[in-house]
C-alpha positions, 0 to 999 in steps of 0.5 A: 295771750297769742297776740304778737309784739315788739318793743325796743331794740331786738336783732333781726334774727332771734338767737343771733348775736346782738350787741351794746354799743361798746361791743359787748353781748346782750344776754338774750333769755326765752321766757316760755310756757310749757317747756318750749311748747307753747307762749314765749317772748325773748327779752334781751337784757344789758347784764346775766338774768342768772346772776345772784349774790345772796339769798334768803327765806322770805315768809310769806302772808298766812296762807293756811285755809280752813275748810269751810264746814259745816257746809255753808254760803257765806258772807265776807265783809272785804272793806272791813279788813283793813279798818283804818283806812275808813278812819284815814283814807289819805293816808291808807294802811302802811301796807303794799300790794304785795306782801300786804295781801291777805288770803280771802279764799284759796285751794290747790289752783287758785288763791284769792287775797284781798289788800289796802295800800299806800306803798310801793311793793318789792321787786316781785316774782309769782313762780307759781302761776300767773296772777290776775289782779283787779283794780278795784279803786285807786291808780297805780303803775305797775313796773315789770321786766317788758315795760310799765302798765299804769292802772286804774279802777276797773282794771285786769292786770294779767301778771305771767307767771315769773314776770319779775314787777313792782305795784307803786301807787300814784297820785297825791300822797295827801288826797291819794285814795288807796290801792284797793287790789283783788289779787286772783293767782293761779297755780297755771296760766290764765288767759281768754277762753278757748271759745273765744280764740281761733286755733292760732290764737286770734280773738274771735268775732263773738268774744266780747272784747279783742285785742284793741282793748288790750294795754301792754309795755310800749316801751322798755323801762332799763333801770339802774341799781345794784344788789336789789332785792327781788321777793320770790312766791314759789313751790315749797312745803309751807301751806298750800304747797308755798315757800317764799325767797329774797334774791338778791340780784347785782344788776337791777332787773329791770335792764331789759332793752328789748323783747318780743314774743306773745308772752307779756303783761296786759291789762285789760278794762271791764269797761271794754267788756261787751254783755253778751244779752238775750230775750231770757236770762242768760247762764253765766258762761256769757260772762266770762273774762278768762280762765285757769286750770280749774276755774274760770273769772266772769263779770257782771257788768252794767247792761240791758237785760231780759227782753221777752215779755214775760222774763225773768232778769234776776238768776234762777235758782240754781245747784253749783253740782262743780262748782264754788261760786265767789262773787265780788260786789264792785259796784251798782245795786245788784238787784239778786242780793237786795235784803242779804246784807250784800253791798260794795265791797263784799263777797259771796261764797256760794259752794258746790252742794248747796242750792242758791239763787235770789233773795226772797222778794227779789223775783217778784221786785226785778219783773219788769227792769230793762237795765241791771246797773251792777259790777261784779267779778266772779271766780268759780273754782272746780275744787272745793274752796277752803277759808283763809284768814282774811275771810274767816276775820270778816266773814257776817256769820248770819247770811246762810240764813238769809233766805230763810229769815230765821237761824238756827237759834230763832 
């Protein structure tokens, strides 16, 4: 995000000496996209960022995938994948935000998990690409490298990539809801779509939010500790081309005094999203939030709908010729699903090759509506998307059926 900012202690002249009070060196790094060529910050740290006294193979969650084939839309049941939270909902699951994800959906650009948690994550590190988690339900301050970001429901965490952090949980530890988190991670960087920004970066006047509804660090969090354990997502030979390490690390890595740059987490609220409407449905690119190498993140959002007098509100029915379109139900009654089994908390997959629109009965029952009160988030992938564990455990394996009302032993 090409958005200036400074927070703490910086020189006056970057690549200068800058020193503690005791006169020694802060070690200054450039934390930067694309080799040199594009997004960067400088972030001035108290010891070496290089320095490590151990290291060690960490094994990552399953992220195998398995082709979705024979070639169908699908159902898959999110809130079912963590079942004992229903049963004790103050106490969650035992699982963190991190290494507690389970793969829903994934191919060689974008990976979709799912997770449940009560506990407070390792010191974490995504070397592949950045990561855009959404809050679905739950509060939570998510500690980084430039400065802590508190969250809540309905919340975009935009993660870059390396961006060393923790998830920790808040509230109550006896009436705390859990984390409930939609983990999107790239194999690239994700930010607002080029239409929406001006050749230097600025958000434009018909983007739907702009940098008022941005939340990044205010201040730096320089913390103290010795041999911490930073878990590293990274390039590697196991599925998906991933691998996963345990740094060990002398100096807490959160020792950073000051930074500055357009390189920083930010959080961004669905909430702040302004609908983009029109007198006929409109295609959903108007829905979009931001996108990756390859895929683009959307919402739907609670708004007026369609005012020409004779509109259609609900979606036409439509070929994905490009694309897998993944849908998550958030919140609301969305009108297009009505009869499919679809509710909070679930996801449809609706892939490239296959026709799909609205549930039989849902035209004729959305004539006339003004306002759609729905909350949604969509990713569509430019691949073929594969079904990971997660999504194979809680996939309906009736909902490919669902317009025809008969399957394939009726």
């Amino acid at each position: 995000m090409a958005h200036y900012r400074q927070v703490g202690e910086v020189p006056p002249k970057r690549h200068t000496q800058f020193r503690r009070s005791d006169g020694g060196l802060y070690s200054e790094e450039l934390m930067g996209e694309e080799g040199f060529s594009s997004d960067s910050s400088l972030l001035y740290h108290r010891a070496i960022p290089s320095a490590l006294v151990d290291a060690r193979p960490w094994e990552l969650p399953d992220q195998s995938l398995t082709a979705n084939s024979p070639l169908l839309p699908r159902h898959l049941k999110l809130h079912d994948l963590f079942p004992g939270e229903e049963a004790m909902p103050s106490k969650g699951v035992g699982v963190d935000p991190v290494t507690g994800r389970r793969l829903v959906l994934g191919n060689a650009d974008v990976r979709i998990s799912y997770a449940v948690s009560s506990l407070t994550s390792p010191y974490y590190r995504n070397a592949t690409g950045d990561e855009c988690v959404f809050v679905e339900r739950g509060t939570a301050t998510v500690e980084t490298v430039f400065g802590a970001l508190d969250v809540g429901p309905g919340d975009y965490v935009i993660v870059p990539r390396a961006t060393t952090h923790r998830w920790v949980p808040t509230g109550s530890p006896d009436s705390m809801e859990p984390l409930r988190t939609y983990a999107i991670e790239a194999n690239s960087h994700i930010a607002p779509p080029k239409r929406y920004l001006s050749k230097y970066g600025q958000l434009l006047e018909h983007a739907p939010y702009c940098e008022r509804d941005l939340r990044g660090p205010s201040e730096p969090m320089v913390a103290e500790g010795s041999d911490v354990e930073v878990y590293v997502k990274h390039r590697g030979e196991g599925p998906g081309g991933l691998g996963g390490s345990i740094h060990v690390v002398p100096e807490h890595p959160f020792d950073v005094v000051g930074w500055d740059g357009c390189l920083y987490p930010y959080v961004f609220n669905v909430a702040d999203f302004e609908p983009i409407t029109g007198r006929v449905h409109q295609p959903p690119p108007v829905h979009q939030v931001f996108e990756g190498n390859n895929f683009v993140i959307c919402n739907f959002v609670p708004r007026k709908v369609d005012y020409h007098p004779l509109a259609v509100p609900v979606p036409y029915y439509h070929s994905n010729v490009d694309s897998d379109e993944v849908m998550f139900y958030v919140d609301g009654d969305y009108e297009a699903r009505k009869g499919s089994g679809i509710g909070k908390g679930s996801i449809s997959l609706h892939p490239g090759g296959h026709s799909h629109g609205p549930q039989p009965g849902a035209v004729e029952r959305s004539l006339g509506a003004e306002f759609f009160d729905e909350l949604a988030v969509m990713v569509d992938t430019f691949r073929p998307l594969g079904l990971g564990e997660g999504g194979t455990a809680v996939d309906d394996g009736t909902y490919a059926w669902s317009w025809s009302g008969r399957g394939p032993q009726a």
